[in-house]
Steps between C-alpha positions, in 0.01 A plus 500: 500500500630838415501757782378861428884737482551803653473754204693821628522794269826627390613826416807646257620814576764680327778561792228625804385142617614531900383867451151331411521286723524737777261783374213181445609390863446891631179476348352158622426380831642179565765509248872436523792422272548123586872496268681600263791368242694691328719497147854387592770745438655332249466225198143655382500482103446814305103521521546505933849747445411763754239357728759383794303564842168519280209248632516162316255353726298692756210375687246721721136456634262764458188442694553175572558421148854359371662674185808481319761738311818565316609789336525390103603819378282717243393189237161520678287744607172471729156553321151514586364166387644387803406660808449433895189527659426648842131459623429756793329509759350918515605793332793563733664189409433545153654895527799329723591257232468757205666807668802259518458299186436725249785638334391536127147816475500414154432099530230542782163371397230307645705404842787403252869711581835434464792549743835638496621208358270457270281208665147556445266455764086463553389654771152421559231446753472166618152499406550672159249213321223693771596834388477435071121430524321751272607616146548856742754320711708341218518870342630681760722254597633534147563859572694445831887495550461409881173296566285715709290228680226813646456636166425128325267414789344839497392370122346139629169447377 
């Protein structure tokens, strides 16, 4: 019988992995960097030239939830068809999490942002589903950067 694996996501940054790290760890209760490996100082062939003391392998847990990281250099980039969601509980976890997620004015839609890094994020009411009831709802939720939970309930039919 096949047991169900732990599926941890991984991220590539381009030389500001243990800065990550720490900033997502600032952010999160219940988050710590659990290790990190670094590229040797020597013998690294001509794509790792430079990284030396760069994160190979670093491992934190944000919420309670395990991720990985390395810094790969600038061959990827971060985009939004990929994003983390955070479901909150009120408004003032919802304004906590975007005050110190949202990096990026110009990607902000419909509780979607993107940090510093360039990491984009959902921030969303828990109970979003309750909130996206009416064609009224879905519209001005359309509209919003920042969900505002009183102004979608104030719509409820």
């Amino acid at each position: 019988m096949i047991s169900a694996p732990l599926i941890r996501p991984f991220l590539w940054f381009d030389g500001n992995a243990r800065e990550a790290m720490e900033y997502y760890c600032d952010v999160f209760p219940d988050s710590r960097i659990d290790r990190v490996d670094e590229y040797p100082e020597e013998d690294l062939d001509e794509h790792f030239r430079g990284m030396a003391g760069k994160v190979i392998n670093g491992q934190f847990t944000l919420a309670g939830i395990r991720f990985g990281c390395l810094d790969g250099g600038p061959a990827f980039r971060f985009s939004e068809a990929i994003s983390f969601a955070i479901e909150c509980k009120d408004q003032e976890e919802l304004d906590y999490y975007w005050g110190r997620l949202s990096h990026v004015p110009e990607a902000e839609q419909c509780g979607w942002c993107k940090d510093r890094y360039g990491v984009s994020w959902q921030i969303l009411p828990a109970d979003m589903h309750a909130l996206l009831n009416s064609p009224a709802q879905v519209q001005a939720m359309m509209g919003m950067k920042k969900i505002d939970i009183a102004q979608l309930e104030a719509l409820t039919f």
